[in-house]
N, C-alpha and C positions, 0 to 999 in steps of 0.2 A: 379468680379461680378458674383454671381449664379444668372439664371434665373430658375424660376422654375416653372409646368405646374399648382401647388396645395402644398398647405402647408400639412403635417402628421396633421390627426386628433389631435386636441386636442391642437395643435400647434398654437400661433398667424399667422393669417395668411392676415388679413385685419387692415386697420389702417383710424380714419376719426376726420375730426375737426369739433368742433363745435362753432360757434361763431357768435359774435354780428357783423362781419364787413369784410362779405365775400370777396367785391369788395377789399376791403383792404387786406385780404387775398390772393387774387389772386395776386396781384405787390406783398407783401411782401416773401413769398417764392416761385413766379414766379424769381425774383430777387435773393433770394440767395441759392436754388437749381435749376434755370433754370425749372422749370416746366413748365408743357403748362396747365392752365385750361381751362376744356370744357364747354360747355354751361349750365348752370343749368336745370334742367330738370322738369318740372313743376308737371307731373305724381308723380314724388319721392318728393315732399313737394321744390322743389330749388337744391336737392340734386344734386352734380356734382364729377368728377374725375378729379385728377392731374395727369397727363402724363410722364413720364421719357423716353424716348427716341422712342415715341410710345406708350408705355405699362403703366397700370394702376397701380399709385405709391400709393392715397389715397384718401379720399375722402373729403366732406365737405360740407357744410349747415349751416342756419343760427340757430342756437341757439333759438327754439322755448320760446315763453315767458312765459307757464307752467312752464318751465326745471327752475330749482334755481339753483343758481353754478356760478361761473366763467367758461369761455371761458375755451376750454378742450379738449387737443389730447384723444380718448379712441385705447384700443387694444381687437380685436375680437380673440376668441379661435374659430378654423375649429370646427365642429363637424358633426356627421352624420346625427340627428336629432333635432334639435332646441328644439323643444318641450316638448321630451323626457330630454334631458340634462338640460334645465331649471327646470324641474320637479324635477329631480335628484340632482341637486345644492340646489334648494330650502329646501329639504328634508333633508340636509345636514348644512344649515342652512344659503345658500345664500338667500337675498331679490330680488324677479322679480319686477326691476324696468318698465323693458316694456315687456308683451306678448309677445311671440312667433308670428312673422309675416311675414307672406310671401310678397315677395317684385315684384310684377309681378312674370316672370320668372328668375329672376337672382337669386333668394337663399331664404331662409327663417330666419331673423333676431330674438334676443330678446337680454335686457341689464338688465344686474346682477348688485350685489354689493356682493359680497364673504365675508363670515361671519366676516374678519380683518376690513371689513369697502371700500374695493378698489371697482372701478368702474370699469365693464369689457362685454363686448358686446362677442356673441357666433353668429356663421355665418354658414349656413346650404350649400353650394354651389349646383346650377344648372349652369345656364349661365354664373355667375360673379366666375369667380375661385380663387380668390383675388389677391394679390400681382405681379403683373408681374416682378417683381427683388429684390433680398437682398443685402447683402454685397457690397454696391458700392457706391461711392459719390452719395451724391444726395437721398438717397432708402437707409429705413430702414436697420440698419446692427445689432440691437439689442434691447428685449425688453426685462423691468424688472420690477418687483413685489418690490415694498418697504411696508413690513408692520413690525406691532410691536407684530403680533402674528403669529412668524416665525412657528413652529413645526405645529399648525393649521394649519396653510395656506399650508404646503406642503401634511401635509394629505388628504384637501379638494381637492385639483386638483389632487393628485392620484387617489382617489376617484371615483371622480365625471367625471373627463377626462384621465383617463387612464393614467397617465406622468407617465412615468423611469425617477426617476432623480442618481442627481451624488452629493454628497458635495463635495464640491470644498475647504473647510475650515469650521473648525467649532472650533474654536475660540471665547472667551468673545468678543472679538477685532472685529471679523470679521464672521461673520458666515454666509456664501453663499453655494447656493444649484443652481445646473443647470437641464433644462429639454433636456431631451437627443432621440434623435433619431439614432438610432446607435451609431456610431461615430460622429457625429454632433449634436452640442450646439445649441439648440434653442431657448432660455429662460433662464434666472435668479432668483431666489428670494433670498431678503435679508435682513436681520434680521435688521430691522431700529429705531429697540428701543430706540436705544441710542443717537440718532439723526434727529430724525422728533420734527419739533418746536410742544410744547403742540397746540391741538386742529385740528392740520394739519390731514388729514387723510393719513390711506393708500392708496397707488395709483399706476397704471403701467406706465411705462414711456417707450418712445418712445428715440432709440439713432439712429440718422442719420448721415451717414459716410460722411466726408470732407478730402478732400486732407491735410488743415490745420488748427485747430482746432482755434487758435490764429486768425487769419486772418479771416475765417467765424462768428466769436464771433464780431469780431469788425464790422464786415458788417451787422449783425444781428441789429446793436446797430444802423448803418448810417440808418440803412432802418426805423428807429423808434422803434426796439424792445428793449430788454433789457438786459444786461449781469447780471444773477442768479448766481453764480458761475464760477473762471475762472477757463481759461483751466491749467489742471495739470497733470501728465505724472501719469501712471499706468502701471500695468503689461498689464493690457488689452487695452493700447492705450492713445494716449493722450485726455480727456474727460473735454467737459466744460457742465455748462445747461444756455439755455436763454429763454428767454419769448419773443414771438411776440407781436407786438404791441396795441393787446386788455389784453396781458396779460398770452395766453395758453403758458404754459411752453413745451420745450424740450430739447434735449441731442444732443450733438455733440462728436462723435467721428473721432479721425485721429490715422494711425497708428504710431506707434514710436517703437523704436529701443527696446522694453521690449514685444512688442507684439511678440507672435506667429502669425509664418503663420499659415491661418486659411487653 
């Protein structure tokens, strides 16, 4: 498990759901990552956090009925200015789906859609420093960019948020690019041309680390959710995706004998 005080600019550093069936919410991944949800908060529109051992894993709120979409994990980029950065994306040729706005004092919010089409919130930190842990059961251990307009997409976030990335392969087959902070991997993007069903969009997706990928897929499934894809062994772990019970998809990873220690 890394705990850490603040994500690297630029970095996902916050993670929230949005859905039609909070209460539902709360038992369903209270039940298969042990979380604690806190009280909704009436000030932030319901808005509430999920706990991992203490410390604040992600967040959640009910899916305003403006909002069109299905139910929806997003991933927040740190940045230093909200404002500015939204300006910056926009200019570039992301759409500002919400303003620039400050949230009391915990940070200053705004949600993008990056010129591929993906959905992606930018997070300003004061009080809320986001993520209180990575890499560990239970707590985000991986975020990734599926779009179908790879070499865009990596130019817009160097751009716009500073990324060092790394190819990691660049293959017809396979072509992935990581976002790099030093020596450490903090981000994916990957060329999903070949494989996103027509009409789907590009999207970031959320992978949360399990002991066993197999066995939380099926627990996913008791608790009323859904198995998306099973689990299959990878260089990078063994990886399934399922959908909770209203539908929001996510990733599960467990490590396996292909994985590097991280």
């Amino acid at each position: 498990m890394t705990k850490r005080a603040e994500a690297p600019i630029g970095a996902p550093c916050w993670i929230d759901l949005m859905t039609s069936d909070t209460a539902g919410a709360r038992q369903f991944y209270g039940s298969l990552f042990g979380w604690e949800a806190q009280e909704p908060n009436p000030e932030y529109g319901g808005y509430f956090s999920f706990l991992r051992d203490g410390g604040e894993i992600a967040g959640c709120m009910t899916t305003p009925a403006e909002v069109p979409g299905p139910d929806v994990w997003s991933v927040y980029l740190a940045v230093e200015d909200a404002r500015k950065s939204a300006a910056a994306a926009a200019a570039r040729g992301a759409t500002v789906v919400a303003e620039a706005m400050d949230v009391g004092d915990l940070g200053t919010m705004a949600v993008l859609v990056d010129p591929g089409g993906a959905g992606f919130g930018l997070w300003q930190r004061k009080e809320h420093r986001g993520l209180a842990s990575v890499y560990a059961e239970g707590a985000p251990s991986w975020f990734e960019l599926h779009t179908r307009n790879y070499e865009p997409a990596l130019e817009f976030y160097r751009e716009v948020f500073g990324w060092t990335t790394q190819a990691v392969s660049d293959t017809p087959e396979f072509r992935y690019t990581v976002l790099m902070d030093g020596e450490e991997q903090l981000a994916g993007v990957m060329d999903a041309s070949s494989f996103l069903p027509a009409g789907a969009p590009a999207k970031w997706s959320i992978y949360f680390g399990v002991g066993d990928a197999d066995v939380a897929l099926a627990k996913a499934a008791e608790l009323g959710g859904a198995v998306v894809l099973e689990a299959e062994d990878t260089p990078y772990g063994r990886l399934a995706t399922a959908a909770d019970p209203t539908g929001a998809e996510f990733k599960l990873v467990a490590p396996n004998d292909q994985m590097p220690a991280r």
